[in-house]
C-alpha positions in Angstrom: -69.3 102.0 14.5 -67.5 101.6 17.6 -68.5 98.2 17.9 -67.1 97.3 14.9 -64.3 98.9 15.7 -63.5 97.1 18.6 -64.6 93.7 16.9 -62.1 94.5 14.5 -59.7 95.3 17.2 -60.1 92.3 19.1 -59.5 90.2 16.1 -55.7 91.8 15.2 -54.8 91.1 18.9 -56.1 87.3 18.4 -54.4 87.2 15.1 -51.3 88.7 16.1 -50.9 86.3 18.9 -51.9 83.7 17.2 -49.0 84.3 14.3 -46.5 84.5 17.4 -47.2 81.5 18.2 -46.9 80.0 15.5 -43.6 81.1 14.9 -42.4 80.1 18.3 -43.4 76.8 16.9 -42.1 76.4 14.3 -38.4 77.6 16.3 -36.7 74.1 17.1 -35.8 74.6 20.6 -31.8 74.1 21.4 -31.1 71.0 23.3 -28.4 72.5 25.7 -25.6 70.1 26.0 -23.0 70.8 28.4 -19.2 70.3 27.1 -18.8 66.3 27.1 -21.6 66.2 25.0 -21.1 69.3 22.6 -17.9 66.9 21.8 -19.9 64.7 19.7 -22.1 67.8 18.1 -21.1 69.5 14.9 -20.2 72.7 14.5 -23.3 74.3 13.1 -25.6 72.4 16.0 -22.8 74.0 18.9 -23.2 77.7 17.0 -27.0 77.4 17.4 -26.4 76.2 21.3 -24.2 79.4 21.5 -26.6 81.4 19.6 -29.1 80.3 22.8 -26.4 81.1 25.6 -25.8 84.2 23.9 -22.5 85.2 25.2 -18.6 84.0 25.9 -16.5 85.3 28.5 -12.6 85.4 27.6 -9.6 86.4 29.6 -6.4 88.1 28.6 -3.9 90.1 30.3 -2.2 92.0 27.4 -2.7 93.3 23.7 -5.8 94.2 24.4 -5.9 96.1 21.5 -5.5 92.6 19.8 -8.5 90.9 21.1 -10.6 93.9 20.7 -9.9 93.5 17.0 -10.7 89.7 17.6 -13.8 90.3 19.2 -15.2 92.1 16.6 -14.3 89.2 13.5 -15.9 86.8 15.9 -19.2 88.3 16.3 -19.1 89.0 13.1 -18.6 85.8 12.3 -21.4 84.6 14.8 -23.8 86.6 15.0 -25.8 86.3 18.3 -23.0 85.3 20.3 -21.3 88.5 22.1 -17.8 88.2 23.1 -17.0 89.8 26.3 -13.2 90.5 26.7 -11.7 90.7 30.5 -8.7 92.0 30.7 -6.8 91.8 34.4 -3.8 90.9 36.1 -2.6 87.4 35.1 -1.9 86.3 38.6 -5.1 87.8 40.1 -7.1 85.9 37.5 -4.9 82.5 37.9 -6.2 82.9 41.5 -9.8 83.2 40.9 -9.5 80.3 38.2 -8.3 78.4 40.8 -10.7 79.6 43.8 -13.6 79.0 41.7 -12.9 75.8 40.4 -15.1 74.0 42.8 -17.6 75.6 42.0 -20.7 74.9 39.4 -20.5 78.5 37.9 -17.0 80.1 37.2 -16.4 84.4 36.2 -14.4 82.7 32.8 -15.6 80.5 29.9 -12.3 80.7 28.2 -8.8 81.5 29.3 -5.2 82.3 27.9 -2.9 80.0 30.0 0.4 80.8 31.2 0.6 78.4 34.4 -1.0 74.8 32.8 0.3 73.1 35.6 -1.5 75.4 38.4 -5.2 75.0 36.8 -4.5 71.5 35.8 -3.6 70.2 38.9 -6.6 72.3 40.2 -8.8 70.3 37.8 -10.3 73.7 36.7 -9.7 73.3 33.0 -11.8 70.8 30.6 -10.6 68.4 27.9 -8.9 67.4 25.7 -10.0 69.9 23.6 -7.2 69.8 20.8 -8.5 67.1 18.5 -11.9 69.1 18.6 -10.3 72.0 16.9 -10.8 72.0 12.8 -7.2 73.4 12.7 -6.3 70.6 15.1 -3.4 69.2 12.7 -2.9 72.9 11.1 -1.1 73.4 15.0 2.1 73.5 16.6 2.0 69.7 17.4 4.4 70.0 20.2 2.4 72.8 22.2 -0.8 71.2 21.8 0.4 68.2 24.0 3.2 70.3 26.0 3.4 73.7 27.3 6.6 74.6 29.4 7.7 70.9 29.8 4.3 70.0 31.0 2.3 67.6 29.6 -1.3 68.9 29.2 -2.2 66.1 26.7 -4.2 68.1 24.7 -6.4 70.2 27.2 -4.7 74.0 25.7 -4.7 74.5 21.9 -2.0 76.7 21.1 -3.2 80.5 20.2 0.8 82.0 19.2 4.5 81.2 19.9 7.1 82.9 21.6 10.6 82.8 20.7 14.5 83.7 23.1 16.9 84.8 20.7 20.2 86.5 20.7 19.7 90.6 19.4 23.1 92.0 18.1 24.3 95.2 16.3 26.3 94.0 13.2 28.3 96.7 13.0 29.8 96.1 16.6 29.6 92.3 15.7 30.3 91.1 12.1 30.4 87.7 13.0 28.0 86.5 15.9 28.5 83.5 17.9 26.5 80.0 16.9 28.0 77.5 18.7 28.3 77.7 22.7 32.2 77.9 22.6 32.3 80.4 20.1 30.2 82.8 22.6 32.2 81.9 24.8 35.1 83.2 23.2 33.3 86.2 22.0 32.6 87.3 25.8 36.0 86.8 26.7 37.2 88.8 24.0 34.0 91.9 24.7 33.7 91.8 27.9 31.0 94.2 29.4 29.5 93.9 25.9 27.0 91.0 26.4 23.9 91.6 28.3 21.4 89.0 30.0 18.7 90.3 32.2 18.1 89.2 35.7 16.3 86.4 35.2 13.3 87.3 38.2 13.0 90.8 36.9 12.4 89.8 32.7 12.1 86.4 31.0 14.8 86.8 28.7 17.1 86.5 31.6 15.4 82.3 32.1 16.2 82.0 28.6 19.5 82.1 28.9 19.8 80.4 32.3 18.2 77.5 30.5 20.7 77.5 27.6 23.1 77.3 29.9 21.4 74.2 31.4 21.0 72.9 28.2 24.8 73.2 27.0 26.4 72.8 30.2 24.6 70.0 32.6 23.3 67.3 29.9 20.2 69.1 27.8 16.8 69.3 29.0 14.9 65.9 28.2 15.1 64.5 31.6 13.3 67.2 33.1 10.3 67.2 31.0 6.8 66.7 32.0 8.1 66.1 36.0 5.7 68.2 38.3 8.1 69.0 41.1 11.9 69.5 41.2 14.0 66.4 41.3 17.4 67.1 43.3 19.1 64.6 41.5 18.7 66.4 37.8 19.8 69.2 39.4 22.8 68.1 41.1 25.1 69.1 38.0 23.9 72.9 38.0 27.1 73.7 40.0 28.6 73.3 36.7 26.6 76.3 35.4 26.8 78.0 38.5 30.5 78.4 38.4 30.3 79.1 34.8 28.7 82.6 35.5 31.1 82.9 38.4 34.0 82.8 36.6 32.4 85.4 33.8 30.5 87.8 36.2 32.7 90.1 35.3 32.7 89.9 31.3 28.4 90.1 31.5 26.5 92.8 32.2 23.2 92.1 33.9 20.6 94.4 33.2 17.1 94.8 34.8 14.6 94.0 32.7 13.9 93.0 28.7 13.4 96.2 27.5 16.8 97.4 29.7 18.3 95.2 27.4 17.4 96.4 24.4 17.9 100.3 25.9 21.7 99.6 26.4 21.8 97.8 22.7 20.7 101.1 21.5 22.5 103.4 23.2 25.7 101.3 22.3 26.9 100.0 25.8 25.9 96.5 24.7 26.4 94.6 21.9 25.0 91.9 21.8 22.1 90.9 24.7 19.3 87.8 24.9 15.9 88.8 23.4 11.9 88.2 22.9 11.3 87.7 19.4 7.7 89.8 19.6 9.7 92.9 21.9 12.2 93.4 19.4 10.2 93.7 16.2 7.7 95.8 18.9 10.6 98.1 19.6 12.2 98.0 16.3 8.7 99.1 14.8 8.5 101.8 17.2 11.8 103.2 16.8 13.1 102.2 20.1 16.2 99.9 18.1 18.2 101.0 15.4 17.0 99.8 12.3 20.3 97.1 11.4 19.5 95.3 14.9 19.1 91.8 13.9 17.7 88.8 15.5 18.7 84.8 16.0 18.6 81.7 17.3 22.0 80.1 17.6 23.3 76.4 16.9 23.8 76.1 20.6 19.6 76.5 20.5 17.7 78.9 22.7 14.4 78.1 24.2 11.5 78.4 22.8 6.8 78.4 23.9 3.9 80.3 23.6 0.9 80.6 25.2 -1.9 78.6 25.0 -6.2 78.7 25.2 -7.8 76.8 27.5 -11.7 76.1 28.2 -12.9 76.5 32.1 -14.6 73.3 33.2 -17.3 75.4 35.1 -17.5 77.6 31.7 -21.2 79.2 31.9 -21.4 79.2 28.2 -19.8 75.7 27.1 -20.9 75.8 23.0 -19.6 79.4 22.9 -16.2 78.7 24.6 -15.9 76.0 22.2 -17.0 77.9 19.1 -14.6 80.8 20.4 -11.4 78.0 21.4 -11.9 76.9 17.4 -12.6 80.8 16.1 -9.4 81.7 17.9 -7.1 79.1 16.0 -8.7 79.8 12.8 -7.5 81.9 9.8 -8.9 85.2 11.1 -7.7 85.2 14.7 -4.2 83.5 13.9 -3.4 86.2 11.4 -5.0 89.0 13.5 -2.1 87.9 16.4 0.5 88.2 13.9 -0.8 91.3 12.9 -0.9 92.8 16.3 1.3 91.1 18.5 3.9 90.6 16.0 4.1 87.3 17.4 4.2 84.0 15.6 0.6 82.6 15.9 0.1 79.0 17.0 -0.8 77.9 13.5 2.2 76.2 11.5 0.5 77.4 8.2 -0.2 80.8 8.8 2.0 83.4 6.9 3.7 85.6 9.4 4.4 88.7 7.8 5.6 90.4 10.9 8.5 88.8 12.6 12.8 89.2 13.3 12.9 85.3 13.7 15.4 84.0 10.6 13.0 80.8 9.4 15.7 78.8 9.4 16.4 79.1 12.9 13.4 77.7 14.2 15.4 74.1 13.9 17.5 75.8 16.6 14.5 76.3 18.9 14.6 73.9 22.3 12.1 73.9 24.9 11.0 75.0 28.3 11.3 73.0 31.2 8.5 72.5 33.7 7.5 75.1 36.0 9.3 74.1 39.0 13.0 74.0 37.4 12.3 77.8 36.3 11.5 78.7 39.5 14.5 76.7 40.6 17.0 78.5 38.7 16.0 81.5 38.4 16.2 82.2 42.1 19.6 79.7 42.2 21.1 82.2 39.9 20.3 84.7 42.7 21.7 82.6 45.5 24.3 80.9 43.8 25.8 84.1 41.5 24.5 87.1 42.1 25.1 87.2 46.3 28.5 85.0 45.6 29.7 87.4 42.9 28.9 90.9 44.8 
């Protein structure tokens, strides 16, 4: 009886193995490609790469809240693929990007980007990706080839815009200005009542310096996609310069974006420059009165996002790819909107929650590169702030 028992023992263990086996055959294995070649693969054949690598590492340094939400559609979405969401400082990250990008094997697979210029020069991003994307033409065309006057050519695929506005209280100001002479006049006639942030303590405060720019010393065309700071474009900022001189004290400069929105509140300002996404933030929360409107004037305000970028060292090439397309698509796009109250990066997306007017968007202008911000935002230090006090 034992015999048999072990006869028949013997068998299931032979049987068993033998069905494993046969299922491991009849598995296609994955041919891992790495991200050149996953460019010529379809979708379904990258998911089942991904599926293999069995994870994507993504960076962000804010809403995390957001991306949590987004993390869970996407492995919903793929199954088999976890998403692992890093959340840091932006700079301390930027650095690592950059540290690592000699190496075979970064910490990121994909990235949002806020300095293009730092990790392109740094050759740590790959691409283009753009043209990839199923959304590709669904995109803001202008930020899938530019990001802050630089020209990426199509390396970062736009995942939600950002908007500078002017925020006013309607009962202070029945009639806000839209051209650059009419505020002008309006300061002359409030003085104290408009506020701009300093521009190194709160990007609102860079909005408006570029405006400035913009109206004052020839617009911004010539400066785009230049990596360092020509002196010659910059030789007519005196103009600007003096035109905060002589107004120093008709502004009030506050010290930071949400100081800004405080002193609209409260009633010492009336009318200040803005985020889009902070106002409806702080309107939702009841941090703004509930009339507080939004715009973008005639005299045009500028206008970016951020973007998504893939990590050339990326451990996980098919899932940063599936993720950089998940993360323009219907779900994610709307989820951003949903969360961020920003506008998402998609130009067909219905954005429920927003201040912006639609028809001011023909009023938006853009960024210029990297190294004029960081020109004059510390010229309006030197050349104002230490001249005027």
């Amino acid at each position: 009886m034992k015999r048999l028992f072990f006869v028949l023992l013997i068998m299931m263990i032979a049987f068993s193995a033998f069905a494993n086996g046969a299922k491991e055959a009849e598995a296609p294995k994955v041919e891992m490609k790495n991200l050149d070649s996953l460019m010529d693969s379809s979708w379904d054949a990258i998911y089942e790469q991904a599926k293999a690598e069995g994870e994507v590492v993504f960076f962000i340094w804010h809403d995390e809240a957001c991306y949590t939400e987004i993390a869970k559609a996407f492995e919903k979405a793929y199954p088999g693929v976890k998403f692992n969401l890093v959340v840091s400082d932006s700079s301390a990250a930027l650095d690592k990007m950059v540290a690592e990008a000699t190496e075979p094997k970064g910490s990121f697979d994909v990235a949002v980007i806020n300095a293009p210029q730092t990790l392109l020069n740094a050759d740590a991003l790959f691409g283009p990706i753009v043209q990839k994307l199923e959304n590709y033409e669904k995109l803001d065309q202008n930020l899938c080839m530019i990001q802050e006057g630089y020209v990426h050519n199509g390396y970062l695929a736009p995942l939600y815009r950002n908007q500078g506005g002017l925020l006013y209280n309607p009962a202070k100001v029945p009639n806000p200005p839209e051209t650059w002479a009419e505020l002008e006049a309006w300061i002359d006639a409030n003085p104290k009542k408009f506020g701009v942030c300093h521009p190194l303590q709160g990007g609102s405060g860079g909005v408006f310096i570029l405006s400035a720019i913009d109206n004052l010393c020839g617009g911004l065309d010539k400066y785009t996609g230049d990596i360092d700071a020509d002196p010659e474009k910059m030789a007519n900022w005196g103009i600007m310069w003096n035109w905060f001189l002589e107004r120093m004290d008709k502004i009030t400069i506050t010290s930071s974006n949400n100081d800004s929105l405080s002193r609209l509140n409260q009633g010492e300002l009336d009318l200040v420059v803005a985020w889009d996404d902070g106002t409806y933030t702080a309107k939702s929360n009841g941090e703004l009165f509930k009339d507080v409107t939004f715009y973008i004037p005639e005299f045009g305000m500028p206008g970016g996002g951020d973007t998504i970028g893939i990590l050339k060292n990326s451990q996980h090439p098919a899932a940063s790819l599936l993720l950089a397309n998940f993360l323009t698509g219907d779900v994610a796009q709307t989820l951003i909107n949903d969360f961020q109250h920003a506008y998402p990066g998609r130009t067909d997306i219905e954005v429920k929650y927003t201040v912006i007017p639609p028809e001011d968007l023909v009023n938006r202008t853009n960024w210029t590169p990297y190294a004029y911000k960081r020109a004059y935002c510390l010229g309006f230090v030197s050349e104002v702030l230490q001249k005027a006090y």
